[in-house]
C-alpha positions as CSV (number, residue, x, y, z in Angstrom):
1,X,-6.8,10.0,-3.8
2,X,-3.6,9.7,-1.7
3,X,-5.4,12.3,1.1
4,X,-8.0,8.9,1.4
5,X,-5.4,6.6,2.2
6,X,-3.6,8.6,4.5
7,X,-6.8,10.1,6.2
8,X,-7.5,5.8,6.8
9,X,-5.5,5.3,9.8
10,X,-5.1,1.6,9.0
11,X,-2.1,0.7,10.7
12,X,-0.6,-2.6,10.5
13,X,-0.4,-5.0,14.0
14,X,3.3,-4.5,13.3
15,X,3.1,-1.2,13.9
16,X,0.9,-1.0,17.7
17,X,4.1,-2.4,18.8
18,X,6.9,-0.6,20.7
19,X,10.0,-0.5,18.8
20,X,11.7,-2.4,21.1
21,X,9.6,-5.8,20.4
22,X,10.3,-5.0,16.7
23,X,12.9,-7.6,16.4
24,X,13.1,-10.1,13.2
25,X,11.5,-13.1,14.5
26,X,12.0,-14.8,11.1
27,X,15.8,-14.1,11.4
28,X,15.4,-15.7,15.3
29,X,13.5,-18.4,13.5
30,X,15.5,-19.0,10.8
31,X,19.2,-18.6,12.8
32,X,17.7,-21.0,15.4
33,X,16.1,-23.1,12.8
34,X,19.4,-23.6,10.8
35,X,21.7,-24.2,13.5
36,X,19.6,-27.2,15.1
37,X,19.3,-28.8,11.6
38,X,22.9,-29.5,11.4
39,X,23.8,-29.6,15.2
40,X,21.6,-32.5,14.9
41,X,22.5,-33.7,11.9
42,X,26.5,-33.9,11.8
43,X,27.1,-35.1,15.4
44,X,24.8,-38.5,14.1
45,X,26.8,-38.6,10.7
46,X,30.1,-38.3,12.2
47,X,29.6,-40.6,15.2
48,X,28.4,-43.1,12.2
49,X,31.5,-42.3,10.2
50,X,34.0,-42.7,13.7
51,X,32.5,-46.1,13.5
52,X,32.7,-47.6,10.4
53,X,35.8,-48.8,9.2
54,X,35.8,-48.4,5.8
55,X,33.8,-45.5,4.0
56,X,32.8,-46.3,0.1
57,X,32.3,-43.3,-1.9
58,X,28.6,-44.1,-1.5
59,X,29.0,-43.4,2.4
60,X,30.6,-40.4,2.0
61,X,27.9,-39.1,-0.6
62,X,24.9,-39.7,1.7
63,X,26.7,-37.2,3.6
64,X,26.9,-35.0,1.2
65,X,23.1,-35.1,0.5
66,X,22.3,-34.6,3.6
67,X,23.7,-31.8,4.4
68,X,22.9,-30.0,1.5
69,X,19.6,-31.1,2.0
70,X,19.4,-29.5,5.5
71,X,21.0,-26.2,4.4
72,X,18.5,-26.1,1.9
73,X,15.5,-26.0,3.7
74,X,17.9,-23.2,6.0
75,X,16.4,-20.3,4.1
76,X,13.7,-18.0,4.9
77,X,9.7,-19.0,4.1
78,X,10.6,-18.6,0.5
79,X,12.4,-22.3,-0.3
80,X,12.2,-21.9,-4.1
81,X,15.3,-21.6,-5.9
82,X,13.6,-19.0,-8.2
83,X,10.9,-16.8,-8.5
84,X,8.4,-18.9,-10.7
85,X,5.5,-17.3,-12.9
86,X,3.2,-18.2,-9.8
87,X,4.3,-15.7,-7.5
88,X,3.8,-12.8,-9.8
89,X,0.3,-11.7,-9.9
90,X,-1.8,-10.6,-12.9
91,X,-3.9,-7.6,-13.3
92,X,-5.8,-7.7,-16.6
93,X,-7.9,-4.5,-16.9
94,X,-11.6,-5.2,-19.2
95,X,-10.4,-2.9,-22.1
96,X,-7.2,-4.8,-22.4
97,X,-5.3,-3.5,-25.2
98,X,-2.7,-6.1,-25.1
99,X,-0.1,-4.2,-23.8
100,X,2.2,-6.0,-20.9
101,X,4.1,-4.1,-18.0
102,X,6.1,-6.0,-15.3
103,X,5.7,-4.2,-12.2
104,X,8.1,-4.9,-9.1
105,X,7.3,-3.1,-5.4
106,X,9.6,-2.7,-2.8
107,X,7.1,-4.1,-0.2
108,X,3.4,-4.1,0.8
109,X,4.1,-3.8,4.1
110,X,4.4,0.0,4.2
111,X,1.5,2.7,3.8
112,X,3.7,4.4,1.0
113,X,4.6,1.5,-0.8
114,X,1.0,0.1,-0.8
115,X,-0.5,3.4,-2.1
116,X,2.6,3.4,-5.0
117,X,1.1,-0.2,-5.5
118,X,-2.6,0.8,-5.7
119,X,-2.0,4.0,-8.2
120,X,0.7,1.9,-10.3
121,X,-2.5,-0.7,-10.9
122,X,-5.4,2.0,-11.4
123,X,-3.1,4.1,-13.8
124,X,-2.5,0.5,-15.8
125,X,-6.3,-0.3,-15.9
126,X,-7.0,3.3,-17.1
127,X,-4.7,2.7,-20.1
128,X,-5.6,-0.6,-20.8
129,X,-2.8,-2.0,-19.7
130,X,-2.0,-5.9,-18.7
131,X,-0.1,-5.6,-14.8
132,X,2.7,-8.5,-14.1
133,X,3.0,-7.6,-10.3
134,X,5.6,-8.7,-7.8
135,X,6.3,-8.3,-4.3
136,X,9.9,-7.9,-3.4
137,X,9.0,-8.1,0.4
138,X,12.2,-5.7,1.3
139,X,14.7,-8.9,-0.2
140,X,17.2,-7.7,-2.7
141,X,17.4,-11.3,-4.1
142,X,13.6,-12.0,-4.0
143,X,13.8,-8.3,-6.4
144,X,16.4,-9.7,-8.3
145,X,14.6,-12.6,-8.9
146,X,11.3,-11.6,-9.3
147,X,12.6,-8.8,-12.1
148,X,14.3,-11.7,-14.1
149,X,11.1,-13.3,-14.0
150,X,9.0,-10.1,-15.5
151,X,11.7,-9.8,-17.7
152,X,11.3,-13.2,-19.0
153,X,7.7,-12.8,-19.8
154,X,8.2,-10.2,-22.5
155,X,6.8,-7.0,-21.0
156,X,6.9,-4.1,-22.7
157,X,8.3,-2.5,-20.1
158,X,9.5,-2.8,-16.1
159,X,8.8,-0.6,-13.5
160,X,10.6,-1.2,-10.3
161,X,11.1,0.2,-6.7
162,X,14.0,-1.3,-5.8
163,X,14.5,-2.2,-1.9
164,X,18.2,-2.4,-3.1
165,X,19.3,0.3,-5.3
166,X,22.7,-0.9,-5.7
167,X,21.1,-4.2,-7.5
168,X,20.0,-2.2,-10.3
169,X,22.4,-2.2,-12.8
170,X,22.6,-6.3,-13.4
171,X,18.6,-5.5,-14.2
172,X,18.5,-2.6,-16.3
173,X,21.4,-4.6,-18.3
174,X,19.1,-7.5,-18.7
175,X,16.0,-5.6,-19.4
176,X,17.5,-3.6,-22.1
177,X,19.2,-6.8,-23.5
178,X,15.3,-7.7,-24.3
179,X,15.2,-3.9,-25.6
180,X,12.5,-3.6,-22.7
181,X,12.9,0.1,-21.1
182,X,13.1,0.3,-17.2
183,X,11.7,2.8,-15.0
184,X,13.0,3.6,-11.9
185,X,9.7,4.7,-9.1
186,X,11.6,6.3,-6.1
187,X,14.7,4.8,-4.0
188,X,17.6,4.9,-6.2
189,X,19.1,3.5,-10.1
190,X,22.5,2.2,-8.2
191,X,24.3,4.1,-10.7
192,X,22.4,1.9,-13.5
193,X,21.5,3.6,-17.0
194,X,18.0,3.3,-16.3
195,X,15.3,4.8,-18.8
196,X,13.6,7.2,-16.2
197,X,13.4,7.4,-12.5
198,X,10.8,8.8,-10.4
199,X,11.0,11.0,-7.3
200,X,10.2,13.7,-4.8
201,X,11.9,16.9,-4.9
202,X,13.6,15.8,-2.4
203,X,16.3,18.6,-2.1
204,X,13.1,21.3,-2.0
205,X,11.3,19.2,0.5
206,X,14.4,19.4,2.7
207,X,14.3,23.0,2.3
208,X,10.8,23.4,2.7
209,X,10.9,21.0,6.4
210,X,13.9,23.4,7.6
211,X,11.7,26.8,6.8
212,X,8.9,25.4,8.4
213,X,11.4,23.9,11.7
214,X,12.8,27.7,11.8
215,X,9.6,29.0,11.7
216,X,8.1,26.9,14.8
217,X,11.1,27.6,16.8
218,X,11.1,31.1,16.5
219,X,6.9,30.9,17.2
220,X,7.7,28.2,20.3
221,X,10.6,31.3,21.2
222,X,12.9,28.5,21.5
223,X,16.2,30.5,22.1
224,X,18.4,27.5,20.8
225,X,20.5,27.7,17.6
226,X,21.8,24.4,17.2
227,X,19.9,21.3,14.8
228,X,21.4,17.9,13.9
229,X,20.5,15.5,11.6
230,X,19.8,11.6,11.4
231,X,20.7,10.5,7.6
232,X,19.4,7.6,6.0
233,X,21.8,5.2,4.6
234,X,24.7,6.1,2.1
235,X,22.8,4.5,-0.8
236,X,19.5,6.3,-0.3
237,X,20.7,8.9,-2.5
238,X,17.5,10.6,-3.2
239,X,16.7,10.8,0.4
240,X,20.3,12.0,1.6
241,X,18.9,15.2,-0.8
242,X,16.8,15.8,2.2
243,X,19.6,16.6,4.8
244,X,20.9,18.8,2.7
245,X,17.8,20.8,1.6
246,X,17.0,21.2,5.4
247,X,20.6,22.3,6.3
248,X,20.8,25.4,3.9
249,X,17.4,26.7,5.0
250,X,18.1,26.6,8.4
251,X,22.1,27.5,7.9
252,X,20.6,30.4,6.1
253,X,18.6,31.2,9.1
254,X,21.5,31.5,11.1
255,X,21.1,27.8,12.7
256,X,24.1,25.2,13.2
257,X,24.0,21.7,12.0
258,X,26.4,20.4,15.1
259,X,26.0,16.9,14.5
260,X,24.6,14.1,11.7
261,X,24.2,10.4,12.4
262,X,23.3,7.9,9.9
263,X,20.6,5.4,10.9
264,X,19.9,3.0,7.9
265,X,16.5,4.1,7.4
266,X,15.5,2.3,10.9
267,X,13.5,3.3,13.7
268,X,15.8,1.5,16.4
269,X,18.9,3.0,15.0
270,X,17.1,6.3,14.8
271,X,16.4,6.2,18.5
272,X,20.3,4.8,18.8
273,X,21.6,7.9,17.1
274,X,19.2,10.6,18.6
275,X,20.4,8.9,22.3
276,X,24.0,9.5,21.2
277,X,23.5,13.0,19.9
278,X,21.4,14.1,23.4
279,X,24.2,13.0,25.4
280,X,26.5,14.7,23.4
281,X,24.4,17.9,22.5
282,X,21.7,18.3,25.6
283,X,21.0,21.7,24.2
284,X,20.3,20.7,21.0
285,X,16.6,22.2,19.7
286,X,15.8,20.7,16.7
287,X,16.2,16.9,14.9
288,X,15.5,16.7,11.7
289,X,15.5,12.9,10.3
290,X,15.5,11.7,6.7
291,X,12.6,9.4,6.6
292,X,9.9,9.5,9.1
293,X,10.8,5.3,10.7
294,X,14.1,7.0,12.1
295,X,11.9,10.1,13.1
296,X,9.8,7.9,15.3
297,X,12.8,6.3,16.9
298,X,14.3,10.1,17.4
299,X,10.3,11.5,18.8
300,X,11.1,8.3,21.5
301,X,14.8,9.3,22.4
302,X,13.6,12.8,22.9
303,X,10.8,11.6,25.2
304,X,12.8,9.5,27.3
305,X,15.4,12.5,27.7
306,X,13.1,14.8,29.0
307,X,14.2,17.1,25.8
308,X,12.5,19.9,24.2
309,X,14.0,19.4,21.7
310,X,11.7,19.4,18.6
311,X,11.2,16.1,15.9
312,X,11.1,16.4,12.4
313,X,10.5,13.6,10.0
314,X,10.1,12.9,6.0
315,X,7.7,10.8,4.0
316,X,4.6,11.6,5.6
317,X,4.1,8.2,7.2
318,X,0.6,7.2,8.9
319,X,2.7,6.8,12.2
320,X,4.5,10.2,12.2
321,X,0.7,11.8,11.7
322,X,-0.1,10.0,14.7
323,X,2.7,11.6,16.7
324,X,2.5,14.6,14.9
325,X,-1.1,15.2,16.7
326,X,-0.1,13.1,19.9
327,X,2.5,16.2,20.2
328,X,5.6,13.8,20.0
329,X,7.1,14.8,16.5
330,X,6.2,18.3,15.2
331,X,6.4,17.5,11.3
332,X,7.2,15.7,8.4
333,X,7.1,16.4,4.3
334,X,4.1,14.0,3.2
335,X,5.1,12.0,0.0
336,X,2.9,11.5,-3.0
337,X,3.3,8.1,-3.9
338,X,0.0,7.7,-5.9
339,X,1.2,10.8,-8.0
340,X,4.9,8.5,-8.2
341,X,3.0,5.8,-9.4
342,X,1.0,7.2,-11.8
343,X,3.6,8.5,-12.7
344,X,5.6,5.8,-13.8
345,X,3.2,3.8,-15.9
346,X,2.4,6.9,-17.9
347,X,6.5,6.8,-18.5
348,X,6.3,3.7,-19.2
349,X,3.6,3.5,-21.7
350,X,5.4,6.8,-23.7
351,X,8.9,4.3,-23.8
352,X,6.7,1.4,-25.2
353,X,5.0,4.1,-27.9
354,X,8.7,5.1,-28.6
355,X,8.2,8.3,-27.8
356,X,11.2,10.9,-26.4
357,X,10.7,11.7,-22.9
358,X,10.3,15.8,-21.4
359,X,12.6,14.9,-18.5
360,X,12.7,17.6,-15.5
361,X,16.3,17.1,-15.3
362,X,17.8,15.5,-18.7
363,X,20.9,14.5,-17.3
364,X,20.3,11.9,-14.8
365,X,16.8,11.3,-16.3
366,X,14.9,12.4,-13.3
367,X,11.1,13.4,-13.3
368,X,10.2,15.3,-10.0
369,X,7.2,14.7,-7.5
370,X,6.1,17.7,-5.6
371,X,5.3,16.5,-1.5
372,X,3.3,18.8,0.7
373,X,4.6,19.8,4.5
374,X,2.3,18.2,7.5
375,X,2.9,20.6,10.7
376,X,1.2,21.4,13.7
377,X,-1.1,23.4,11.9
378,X,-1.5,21.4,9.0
379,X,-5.1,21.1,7.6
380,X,-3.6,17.0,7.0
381,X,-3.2,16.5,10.3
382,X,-6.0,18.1,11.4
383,X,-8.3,16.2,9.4
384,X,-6.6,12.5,10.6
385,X,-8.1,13.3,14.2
């Protein structure tokens, strides 16, 4: 099913827009929005307090109230103190056994989230499950939240991607307080004792995008022996694996990793780092970044440097296909989210039956996703034109 999604070029309005527009305009909103409430508001309560001669407690109170008042409508479009049972949605499946799982998504607003999302619910409907859903929207407290609200409803067990790895533990610990097991689908645990996580291979993938960047270099007869890397950030654990994988095939090969740059997972950051290291490296003939967002902003740094140098991404992102074809990147290592998602609730459902888990690596509790490598010549690709 994932081959369906991805074959749907359905890209979001966000997306048809150059980088460079991307900015937040709920942070402008919100910064712009904030600072005007109390510009306005102080200068009129201090002028009134300049004024008065004496001020009762009752004076000085108002004040109070109103400024908490105006910081409190400071926030983002999300005004609630807490996440209440409202925002989490329910998916009851016909044959519904009874069974609860709470079910917590990094974001909707990304292709690979969205098909996680989409298999997570069909998986639960196969098995009967009831789905207690919530979107994190890419906010560690709005995931903090919304877990402690899942949590509170008595599942039988959470599922979580976390947008904030490191946020993990403090859930996990609350979770299994309620003896509810927690399963951990991609991203990171932040260290936390979760029950299972789920990823790629990420370590092989890397491996497998390096063989494949050798390969097209040598069929290219690019003469260049020098690579560098744009890493995500330091708490993207899983994905760091990447890097790594991709330097000892191509080190192997007899290539050079001259320089690595960390770019937060961002596409303006990756165009950022991929400037710097041009500058630095002109002869440079392959970049290779850890998710497919930076890889974009590196394809556009390459561009604008008149570079041959060729682009490499990770995740297999609807965006990268495009610019696989258009000729601007030259490959990525397709993620199988729907498999991560199934995945996960059939974890899940063998923690609530008590039953002992077959983990692929017993020690950090790790079950492994196989990906699939999208070239030039990939059937994928081809079939996305």
């Amino acid at each position: 099913m994932w081959k369906n999604h991805l074959l749907k070029s359905q890209l979001f309005p966000y997306n048809s827009i150059n980088w460079k527009e991307r900015k937040s305009y709920c942070e402008y909103v919100n910064s712009t929005r904030n600072t005007g409430r109390i510009q306005k508001i102080l200068p009129v309560l201090l002028k009134g307090a300049d004024g008065m001669k004496k001020w009762n407690w009752t004076g000085w109170l108002g004040v109070v109230v109103l400024c908490v008042t105006a910081l409190a409508g400071c926030g983002t479009h999300k005004t609630e103190a807490s996440v209440s049972v409202m925002e989490v949605k329910e998916v009851k499946p016909a044959n519904a056994t009874g069974r609860k799982f709470g079910w917590s998504v990094y974001t909707l607003d990304n292709q690979f989230f969205k098909r996680m999302d989409t298999s997570v619910e069909e998986k639960a409907e196969e098995l009967g499950i009831t789905l207690l859903m919530h979107n994190q929207n890419n906010d560690p407290e709005e995931m903090v939240k919304g877990c402690k609200s899942l949590i509170s409803q008595d599942v039988e067990a959470l599922l979580v991607s976390p947008c904030n790895p490191e946020r993990m533990p403090e859930i996990i610990d609350l979770a299994h307080e309620k003896k509810i097991p927690v399963v951990i689908i991609d991203i990171g645990d932040g260290g936390g004792d979760k029950d299972a996580i789920i990823v790629s291979d990420c370590y092989a993938g890397g491996k497998e995008v390096g063989n494949y960047a050798v390969n097209l270099l040598r069929d290219k007869q690019i003469a260049g022996k020098e690579m560098a890397i744009v890493k995500c950030e330091e708490t993207a654990v899983y994905a760091r694996r990447r890097g790594e994988g991709f330097t000892e095939a191509v080190q192997t090969a007899g290539y050079q990793i001259i320089a690595e740059e960390t770019g937060d997972s961002r596409e303006d950051l990756g165009y950022e780092k991929a400037k710097k290291i041009l500058e630095e490296h002109p002869e440079v003939a392959a970049i290779f970044a850890e998710n497919d967002m930076m890889a974009l902003g590196v394809a556009q740094a390459v561009k604008e440097a008149g570079s041959e140098a060729l682009v490499f991404g990770y995740d297999g992102n609807q965006l990268a296909v495009n610019a696989i074809i258009e000729g601007r990147m030259h490959g990525t290592m397709l993620q199988d989210s729907e498999a991560m998602g199934r995945k996960g609730v059939e974890i899940a459902n063998q923690l609530a039956d008590g039953k002992t888990l077959a983990y692929d690596d017993p020690e950090t509790k790790e079950f492994y996703v196989n990906g699939y490598m999208m070239g030039e010549d990939s059937d994928l690709v081809d079939e996305t034109e």
